[in-house]
RODO-2510 file (C-alpha; in nm, 4 decimals, decimal comma):
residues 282
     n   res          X          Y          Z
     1     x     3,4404    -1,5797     0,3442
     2     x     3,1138    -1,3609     0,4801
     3     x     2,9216    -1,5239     0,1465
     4     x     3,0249    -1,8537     0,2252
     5     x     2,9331    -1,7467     0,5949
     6     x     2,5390    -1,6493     0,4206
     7     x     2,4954    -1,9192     0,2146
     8     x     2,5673    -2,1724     0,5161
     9     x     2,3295    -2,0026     0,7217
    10     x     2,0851    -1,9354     0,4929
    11     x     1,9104    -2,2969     0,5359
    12     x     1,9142    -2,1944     0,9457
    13     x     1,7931    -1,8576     0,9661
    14     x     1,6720    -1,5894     0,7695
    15     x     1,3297    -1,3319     0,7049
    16     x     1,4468    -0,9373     0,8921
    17     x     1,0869    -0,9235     0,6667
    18     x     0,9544    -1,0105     1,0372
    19     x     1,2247    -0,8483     1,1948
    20     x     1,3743    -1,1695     1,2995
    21     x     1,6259    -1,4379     1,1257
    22     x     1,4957    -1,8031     1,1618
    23     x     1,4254    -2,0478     0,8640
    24     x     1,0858    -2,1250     1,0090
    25     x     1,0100    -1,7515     0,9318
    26     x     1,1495    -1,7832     0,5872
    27     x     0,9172    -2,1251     0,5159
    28     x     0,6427    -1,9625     0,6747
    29     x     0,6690    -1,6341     0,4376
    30     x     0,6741    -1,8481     0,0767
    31     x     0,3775    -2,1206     0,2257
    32     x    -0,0122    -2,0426     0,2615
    33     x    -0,0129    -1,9428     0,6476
    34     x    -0,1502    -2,2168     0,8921
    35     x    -0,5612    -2,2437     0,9602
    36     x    -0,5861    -2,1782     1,3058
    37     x    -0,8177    -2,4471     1,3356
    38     x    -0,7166    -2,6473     1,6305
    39     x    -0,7833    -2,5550     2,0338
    40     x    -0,3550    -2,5644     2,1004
    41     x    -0,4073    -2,3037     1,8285
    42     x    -0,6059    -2,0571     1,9626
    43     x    -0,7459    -2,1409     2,2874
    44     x    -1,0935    -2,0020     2,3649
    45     x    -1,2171    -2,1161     2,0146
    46     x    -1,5701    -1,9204     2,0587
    47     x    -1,4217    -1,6088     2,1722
    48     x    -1,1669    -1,6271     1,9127
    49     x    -1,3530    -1,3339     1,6901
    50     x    -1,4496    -1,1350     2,0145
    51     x    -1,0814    -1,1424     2,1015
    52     x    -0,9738    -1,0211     1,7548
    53     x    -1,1966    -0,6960     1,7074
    54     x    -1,1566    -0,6253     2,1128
    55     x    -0,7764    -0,6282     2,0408
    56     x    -0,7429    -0,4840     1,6996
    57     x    -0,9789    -0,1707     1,8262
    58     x    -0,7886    -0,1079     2,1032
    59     x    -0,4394    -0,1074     1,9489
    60     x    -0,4861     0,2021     1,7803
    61     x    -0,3377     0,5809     1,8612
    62     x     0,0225     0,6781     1,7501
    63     x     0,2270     0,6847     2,0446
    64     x     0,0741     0,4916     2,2599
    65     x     0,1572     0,1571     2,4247
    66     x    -0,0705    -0,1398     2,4626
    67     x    -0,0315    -0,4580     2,6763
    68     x    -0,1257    -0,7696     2,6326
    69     x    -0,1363    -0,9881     2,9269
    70     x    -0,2417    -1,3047     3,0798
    71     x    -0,1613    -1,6749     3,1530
    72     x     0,0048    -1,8983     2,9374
    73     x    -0,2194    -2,0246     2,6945
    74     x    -0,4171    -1,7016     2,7255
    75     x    -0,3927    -1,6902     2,3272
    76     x    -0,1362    -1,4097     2,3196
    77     x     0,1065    -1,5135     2,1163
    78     x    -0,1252    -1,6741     1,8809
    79     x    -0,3134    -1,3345     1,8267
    80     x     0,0135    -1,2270     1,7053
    81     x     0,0663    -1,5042     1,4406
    82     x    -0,2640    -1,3864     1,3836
    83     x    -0,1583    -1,0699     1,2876
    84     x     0,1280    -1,1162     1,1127
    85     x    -0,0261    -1,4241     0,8828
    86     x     0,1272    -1,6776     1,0419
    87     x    -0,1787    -1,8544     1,1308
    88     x    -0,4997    -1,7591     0,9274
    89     x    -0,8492    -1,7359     1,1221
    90     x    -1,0802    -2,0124     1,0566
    91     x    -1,3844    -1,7432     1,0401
    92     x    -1,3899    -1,3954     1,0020
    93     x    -1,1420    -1,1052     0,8840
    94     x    -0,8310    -0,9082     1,0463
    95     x    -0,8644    -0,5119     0,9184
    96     x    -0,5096    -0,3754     0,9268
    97     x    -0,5604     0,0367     0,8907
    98     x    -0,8614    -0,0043     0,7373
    99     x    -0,7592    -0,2918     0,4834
   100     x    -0,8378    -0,6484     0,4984
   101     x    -0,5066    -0,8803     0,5288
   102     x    -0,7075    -1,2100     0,6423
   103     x    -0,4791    -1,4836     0,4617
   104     x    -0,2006    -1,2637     0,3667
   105     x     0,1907    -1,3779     0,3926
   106     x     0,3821    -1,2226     0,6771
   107     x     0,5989    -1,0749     0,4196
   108     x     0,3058    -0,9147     0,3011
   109     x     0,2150    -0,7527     0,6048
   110     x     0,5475    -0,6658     0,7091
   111     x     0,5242    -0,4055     0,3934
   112     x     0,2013    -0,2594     0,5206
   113     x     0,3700    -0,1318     0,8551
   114     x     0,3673    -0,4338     1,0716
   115     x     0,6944    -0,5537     1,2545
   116     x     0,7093    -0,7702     1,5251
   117     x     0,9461    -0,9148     1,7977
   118     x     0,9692    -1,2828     1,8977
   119     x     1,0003    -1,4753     2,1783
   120     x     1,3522    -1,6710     2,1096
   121     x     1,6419    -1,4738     1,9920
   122     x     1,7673    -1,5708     1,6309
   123     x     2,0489    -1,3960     1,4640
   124     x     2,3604    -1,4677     1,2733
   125     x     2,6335    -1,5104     1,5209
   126     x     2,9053    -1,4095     1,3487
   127     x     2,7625    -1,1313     1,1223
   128     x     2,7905    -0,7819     1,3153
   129     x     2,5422    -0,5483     1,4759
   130     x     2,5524    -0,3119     1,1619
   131     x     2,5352    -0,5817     0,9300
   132     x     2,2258    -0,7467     1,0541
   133     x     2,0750    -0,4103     1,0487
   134     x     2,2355    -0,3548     0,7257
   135     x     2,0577    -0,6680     0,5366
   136     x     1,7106    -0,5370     0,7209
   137     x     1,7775    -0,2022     0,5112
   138     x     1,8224    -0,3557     0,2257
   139     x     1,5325    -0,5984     0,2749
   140     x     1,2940    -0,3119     0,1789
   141     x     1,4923    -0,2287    -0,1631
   142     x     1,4168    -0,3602    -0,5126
   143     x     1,7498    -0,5231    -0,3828
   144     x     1,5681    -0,7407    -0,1443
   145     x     1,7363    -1,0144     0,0214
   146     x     2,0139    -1,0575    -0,2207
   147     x     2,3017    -1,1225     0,0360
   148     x     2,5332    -1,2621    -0,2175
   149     x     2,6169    -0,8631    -0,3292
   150     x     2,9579    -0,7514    -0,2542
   151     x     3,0086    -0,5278     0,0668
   152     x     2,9956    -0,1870    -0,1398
   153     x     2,5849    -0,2959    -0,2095
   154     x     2,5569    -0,3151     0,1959
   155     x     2,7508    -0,0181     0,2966
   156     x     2,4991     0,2229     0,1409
   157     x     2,2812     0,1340     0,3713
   158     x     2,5190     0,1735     0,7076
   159     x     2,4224     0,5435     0,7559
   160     x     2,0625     0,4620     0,8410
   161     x     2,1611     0,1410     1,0066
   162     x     2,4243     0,3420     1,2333
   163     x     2,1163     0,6094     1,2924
   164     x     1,9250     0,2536     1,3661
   165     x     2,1439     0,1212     1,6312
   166     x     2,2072     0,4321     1,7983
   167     x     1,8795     0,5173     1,8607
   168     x     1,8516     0,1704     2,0519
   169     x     2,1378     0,2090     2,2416
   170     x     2,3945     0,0151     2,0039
   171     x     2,6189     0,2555     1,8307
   172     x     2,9004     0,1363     2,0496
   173     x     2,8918    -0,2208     1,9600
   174     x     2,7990    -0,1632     1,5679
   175     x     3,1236    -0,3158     1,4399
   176     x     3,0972    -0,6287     1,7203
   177     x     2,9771    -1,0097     1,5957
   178     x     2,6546    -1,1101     1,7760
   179     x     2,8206    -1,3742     1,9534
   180     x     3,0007    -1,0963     2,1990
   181     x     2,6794    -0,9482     2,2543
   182     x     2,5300    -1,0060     2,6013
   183     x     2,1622    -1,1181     2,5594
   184     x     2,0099    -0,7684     2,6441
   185     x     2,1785    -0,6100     2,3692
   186     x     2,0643    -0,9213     2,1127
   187     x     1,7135    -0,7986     2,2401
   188     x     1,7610    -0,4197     2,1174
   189     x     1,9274    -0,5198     1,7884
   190     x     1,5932    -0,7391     1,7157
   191     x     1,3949    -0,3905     1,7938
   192     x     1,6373    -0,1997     1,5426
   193     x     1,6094    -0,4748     1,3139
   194     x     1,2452    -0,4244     1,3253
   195     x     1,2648    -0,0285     1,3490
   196     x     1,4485    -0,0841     0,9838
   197     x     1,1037    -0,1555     0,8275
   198     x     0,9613     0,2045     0,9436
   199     x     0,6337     0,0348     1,1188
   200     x     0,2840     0,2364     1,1815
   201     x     0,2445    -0,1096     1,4510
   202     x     0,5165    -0,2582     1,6484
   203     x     0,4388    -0,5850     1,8114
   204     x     0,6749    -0,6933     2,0953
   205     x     0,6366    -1,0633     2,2422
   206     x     0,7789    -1,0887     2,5777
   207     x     1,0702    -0,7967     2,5264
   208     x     1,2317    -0,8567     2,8898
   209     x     1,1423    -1,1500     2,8855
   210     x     1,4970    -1,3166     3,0739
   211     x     1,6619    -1,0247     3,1503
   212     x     1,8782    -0,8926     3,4520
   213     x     1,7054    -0,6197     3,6399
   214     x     1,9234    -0,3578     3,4427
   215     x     1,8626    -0,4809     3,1151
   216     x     1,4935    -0,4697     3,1939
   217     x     1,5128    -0,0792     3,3068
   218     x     1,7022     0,0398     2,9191
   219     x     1,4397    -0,2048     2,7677
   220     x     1,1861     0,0122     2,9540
   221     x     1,3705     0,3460     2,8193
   222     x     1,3914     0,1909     2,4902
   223     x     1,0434     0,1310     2,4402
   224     x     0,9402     0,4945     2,5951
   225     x     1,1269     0,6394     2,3381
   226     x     1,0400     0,4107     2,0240
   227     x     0,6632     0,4414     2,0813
   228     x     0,6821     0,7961     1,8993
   229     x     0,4856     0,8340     1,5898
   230     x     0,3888     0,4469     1,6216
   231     x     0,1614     0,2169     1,7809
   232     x     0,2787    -0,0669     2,0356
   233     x     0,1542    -0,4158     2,1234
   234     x     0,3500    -0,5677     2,3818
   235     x     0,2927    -0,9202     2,5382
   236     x     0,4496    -0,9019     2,8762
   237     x     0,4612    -1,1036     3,2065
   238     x     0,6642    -0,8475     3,4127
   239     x     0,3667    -0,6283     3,5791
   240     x     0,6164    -0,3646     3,6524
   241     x     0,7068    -0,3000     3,3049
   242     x     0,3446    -0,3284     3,2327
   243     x     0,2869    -0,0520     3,4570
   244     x     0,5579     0,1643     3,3508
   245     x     0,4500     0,1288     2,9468
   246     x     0,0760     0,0716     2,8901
   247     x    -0,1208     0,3399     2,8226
   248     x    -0,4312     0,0496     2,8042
   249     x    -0,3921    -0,3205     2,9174
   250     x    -0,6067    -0,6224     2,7536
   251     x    -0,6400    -0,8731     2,9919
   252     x    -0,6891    -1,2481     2,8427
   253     x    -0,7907    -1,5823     2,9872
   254     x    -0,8329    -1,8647     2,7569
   255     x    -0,8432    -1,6574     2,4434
   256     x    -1,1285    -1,4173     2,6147
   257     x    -1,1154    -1,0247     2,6740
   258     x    -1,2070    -1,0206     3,0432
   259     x    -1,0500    -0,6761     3,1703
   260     x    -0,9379    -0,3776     2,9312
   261     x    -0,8265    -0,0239     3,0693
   262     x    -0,5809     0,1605     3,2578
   263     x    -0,2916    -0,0111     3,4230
   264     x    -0,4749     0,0658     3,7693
   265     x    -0,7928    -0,0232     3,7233
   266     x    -0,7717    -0,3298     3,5371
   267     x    -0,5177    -0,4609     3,8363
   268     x    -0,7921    -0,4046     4,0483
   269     x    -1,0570    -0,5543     3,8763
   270     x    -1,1741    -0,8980     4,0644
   271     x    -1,1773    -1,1155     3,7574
   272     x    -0,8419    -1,0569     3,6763
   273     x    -0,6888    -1,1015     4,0346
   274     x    -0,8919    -1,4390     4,0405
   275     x    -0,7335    -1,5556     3,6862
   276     x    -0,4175    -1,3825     3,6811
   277     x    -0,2525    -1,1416     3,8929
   278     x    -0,3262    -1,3146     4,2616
   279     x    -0,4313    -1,1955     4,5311
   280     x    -0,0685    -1,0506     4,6461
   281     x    -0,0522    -0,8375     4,3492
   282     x    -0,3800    -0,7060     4,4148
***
């Protein structure tokens, strides 16, 4: 029943490569990456490459949290398909630890310690918790993504994935389908799923975003605790959790840099209470 479950779904949703399930993912990952060549593609066109090497030297420092803020359209979510090769630059190069990835598959950068978070929520409803984390595992094995395996293949793997969810706050729903899951806990198992692939860079697009005030505090734990021995990127709306995080914030407008610092100084700075934070945030 579970492979018939798999092979239905496959066409829907899958790629924990990203750490996310979602056929786009999957089409994305086996086509050449899109050429970020129009302006609903990266907004800001001429500061495009300023944007990139501001961003890309900042995010560096195990341990340390970096936010990424600004208006919609700002370009923040497109410097992130940036990043993970799902758009390509039309000039110029993206250095990942040293190495040149411009025009790689997001696959590809997922195995050279890059997973990311998305905005919409994709998972296999009826699959569990421990499952889902499960297949991740087994994602990074010469076993790959070969869900057709009987269960024995999988269970080898639910140690770590137990380890996995506990550590974000889901060892009491392990055995539970996604469907039972409130939405809060759908957001941690997405940051397990993306724990599974051991990244040096965690990118995290909009983590509270639609959360109750309680789910947004254990997100804020959650994070705390999972920047250890890694770097995070976070694109987030919610100041508060911006000033709880960020060790540096990266203010953008129109796909420009215009603040960069501390969470303090930059929400004081006068060009980013004009274009972002208002005057009552000030």
């Amino acid at each position: 029943m579970r492979i018939k479950l798999l092979v239905r779904r496959l066409s829907e949703r899958v790629d924990p490569a990203m750490g996310c399930l979602h056929r786009k993912y999957l089409l994305a990952a086996r086509r050449p990456p899109t050429v970020a060549s129009r302006a609903d593609d990266w907004p800001g066109r001429p500061h495009r490459l300023l944007l990139l090497a501001a961003v890309l030297g900042s995010a560096s420092g195990e341990g340390k949290v970096h936010a990424l803020v600004g208006p919609n359209g700002a370009g923040k979510t497109s410097l992130f398909n940036l990043l993970t090769g799902f758009l390509v630059p039309t000039s110029g190069r993206i250095l990942l630890f040293g190495v040149d990835v411009t025009g790689l598959r997001p696959h590809q950068i997922a195995k050279r310690g890059v997973a990311r978070s998305f905005q919409i929520t994709s998972l296999f409803e009826e699959l569990s918790a421990i499952e889902h984390v499960a297949l991740a595992l087994q994602s990074r094995t010469s076993l790959g993504f070969g869900f057709w395996r009987d269960e024995t293949t999988l269970r080898r793997f639910h140690a770590r994935a137990r380890a996995l969810l506990e550590e974000v706050g889901l060892a009491g729903v392990a055995g539970q389908p996604v469907r039972h899951l409130p939405y809060g806990q759908k957001r941690a198992l997405e940051l397990a799923l993306a724990l599974a692939l051991e990244p040096r860079l965690l990118l995290l697009d909009e983590p509270t975003a639609g959360m109750s005030a309680e789910d947004v505090r254990r997100t804020i734990e959650l994070i705390a605790r999972l920047r250890a021995g890694r770097t995070v990127v976070l694109v987030e709306h919610n100041m508060g959790v911006v000033g709880q995080l960020a060790d540096n914030v990266i203010v953008l407008q129109q796909g420009k840099v215009i603040a960069e610092g501390p969470y303090q100084t930059v929400r004081a700075d006068p060009a980013v209470v004009a274009a972002y934070l208002g005057a009552a945030d000030a």
